[in-house]
N, C-alpha and C positions, 0 to 999 in steps of 0.2 A: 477892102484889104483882105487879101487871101489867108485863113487860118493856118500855121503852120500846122505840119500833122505831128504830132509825138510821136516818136520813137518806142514802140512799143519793146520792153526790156524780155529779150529771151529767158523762158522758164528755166531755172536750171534743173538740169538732171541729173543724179548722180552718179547713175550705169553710164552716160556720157563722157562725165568728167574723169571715172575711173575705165574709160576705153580707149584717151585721145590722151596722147604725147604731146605737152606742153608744156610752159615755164613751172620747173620744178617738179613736173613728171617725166620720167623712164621708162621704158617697158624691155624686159631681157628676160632668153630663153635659159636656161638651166635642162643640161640633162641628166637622167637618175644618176644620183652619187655627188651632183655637184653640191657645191657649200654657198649659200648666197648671203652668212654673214657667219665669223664665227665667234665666239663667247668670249667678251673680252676687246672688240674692234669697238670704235663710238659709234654709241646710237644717237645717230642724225638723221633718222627718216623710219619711215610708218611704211610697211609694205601691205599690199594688195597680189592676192592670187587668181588673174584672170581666168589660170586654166590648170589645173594639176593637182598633186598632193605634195606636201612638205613636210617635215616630220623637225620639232622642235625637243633639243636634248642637253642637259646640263651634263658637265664632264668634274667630279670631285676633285680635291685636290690629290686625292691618291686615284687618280685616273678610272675611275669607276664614273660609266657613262648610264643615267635613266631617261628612257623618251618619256617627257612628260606630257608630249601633245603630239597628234597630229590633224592636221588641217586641209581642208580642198579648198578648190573652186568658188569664189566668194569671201573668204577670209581674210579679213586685215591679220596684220602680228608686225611686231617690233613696234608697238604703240607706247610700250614704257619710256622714248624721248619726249612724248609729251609732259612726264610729269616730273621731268627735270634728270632722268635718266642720264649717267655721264657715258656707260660703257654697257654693254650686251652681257646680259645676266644669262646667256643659251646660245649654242648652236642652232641652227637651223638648215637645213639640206632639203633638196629636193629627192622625193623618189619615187619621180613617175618623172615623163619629161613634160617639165611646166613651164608656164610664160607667166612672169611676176610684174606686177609695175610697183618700180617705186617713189614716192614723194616724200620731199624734203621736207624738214621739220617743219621751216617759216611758211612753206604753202599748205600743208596740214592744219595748221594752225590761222591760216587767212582764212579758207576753206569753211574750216568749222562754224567761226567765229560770224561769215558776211552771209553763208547759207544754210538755213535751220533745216533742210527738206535733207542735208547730208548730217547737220548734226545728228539731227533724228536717226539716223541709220547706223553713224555710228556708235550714238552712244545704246542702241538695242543690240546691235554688235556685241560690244562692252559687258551689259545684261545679262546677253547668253553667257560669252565666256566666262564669265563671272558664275553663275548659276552651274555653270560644269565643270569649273573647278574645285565650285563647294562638294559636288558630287562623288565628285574624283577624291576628294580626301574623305566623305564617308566611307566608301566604299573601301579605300585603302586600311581605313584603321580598323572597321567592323567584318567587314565581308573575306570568305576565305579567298584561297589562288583562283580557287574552281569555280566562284563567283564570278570573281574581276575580269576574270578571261571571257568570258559568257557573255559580261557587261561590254567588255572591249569590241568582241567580235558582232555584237548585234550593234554598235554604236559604228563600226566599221560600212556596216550594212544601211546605212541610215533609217533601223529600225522605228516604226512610231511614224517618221516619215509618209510614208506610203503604206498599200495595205499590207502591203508583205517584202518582208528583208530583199534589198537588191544582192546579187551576185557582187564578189568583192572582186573589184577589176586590178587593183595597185597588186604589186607582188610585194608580200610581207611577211618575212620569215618566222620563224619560230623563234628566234632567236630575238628578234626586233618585238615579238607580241609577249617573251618573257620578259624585257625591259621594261615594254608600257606597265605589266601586271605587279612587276617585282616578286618576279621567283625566276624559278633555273628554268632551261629550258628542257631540260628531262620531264619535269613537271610539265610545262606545255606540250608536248609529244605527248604523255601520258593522257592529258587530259582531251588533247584535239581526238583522239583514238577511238575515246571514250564516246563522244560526242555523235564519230562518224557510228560506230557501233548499234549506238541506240536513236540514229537517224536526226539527229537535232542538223547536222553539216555533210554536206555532199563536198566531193570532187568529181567535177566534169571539167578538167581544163581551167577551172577557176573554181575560186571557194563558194561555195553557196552555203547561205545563211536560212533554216527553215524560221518557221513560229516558235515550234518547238524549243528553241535553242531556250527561252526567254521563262522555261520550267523551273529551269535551274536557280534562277534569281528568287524563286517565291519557295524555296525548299528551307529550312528551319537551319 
């Protein structure tokens, strides 16, 4: 009698399952300015950013808007319908033109649950953003404007990263880098000024972020 052969069970992969359109994934283009959820719509799905940057922002109710994040290439966000989230605590937009997928709550949650090799991913995911929010509010309550801009713009840079700050490719106003800090933007002018002056930041057609920039942070 001939052995049947087994069916040997495909690895999953999770760069695969977040690259391929299927039951209960999406994938859609956004170009800069567009809005791919806004604060206050239901959260029923976890997004993923294949390609871009997005910029995550709460709006008060006397209309006063802060970026409290921005995100690229690799980042989940809208993960709060996992933990029973009814409605979108933030805006989110794109400002670069990016390709988002996204998936629904119940395949998220299949996902998670039937494959550890994505649990595992996401929930280091989770880790970091978590670890960088703790950050985000030291930094907020201790550190001056001149600080957090310093902070902003070498994290912009994916300082630490590699051996040396990349080139900021996204286009990010002064205006938008006084929100993330929380000051004016007269203040950011002042201070980006500062910075080119005593060579910490170039302009050649984009921003360039030196080492130097990262003095600032260990000054008293």
């Amino acid at each position: 009698m001939a052995k049947k052969a087994k069916k040997a069970k495909t690895k999953f992969d999770p760069k695969v399952f977040l690259a391929t359109v299927d039951g209960g994934r999406t994938v859609s283009d956004f170009r800069s300015g567009d809005v791919i959820f806004s604060q206050g719509d239901p959260a029923d799905a976890v997004f993923y950013i294949q390609k871009g940057t997005v910029k995550i922002a709460v709006t008060s109710e006397q209309g006063k808007e802060a970026v409290v994040a921005i995100l690229g290439t690799g980042a989940f966000f809208g993960e709060g319908c996992l933990i029973g989230q009814p409605l979108r605590l933030a805006k989110v937009t794109a400002i670069v033109e990016s390709c988002v997928m996204r998936v629904e709550k119940a395949e998220m949650i299949r996902v998670l649950h039937s494959e550890p090799t994505f649990g595992e991913m996401f929930t280091t995911h989770l880790l970091i953003r978590t670890s960088r929010i703790e950050e985000d509010l030291v930094d907020q309550l201790f550190n001056s404007s001149e600080k957090r801009l310093a902070r902003t713009l070498l994290l912009l840079a994916n300082y630490g990263k590699e051996s040396k700050p990349e080139p900021i490719t996204i286009k990010i106003s002064q205006g938008m880098l006084a929100e993330i800090v929380g000051t004016t933007r007269s203040r950011v002018n002042q201070f980006m000024n500062k910075f080119r002056k005593l060579g910490f930041i170039d302009y050649n057609g984009r921003l360039q972020i030196n080492n130097s920039l990262a003095s600032v942070l260990l000054r008293d």
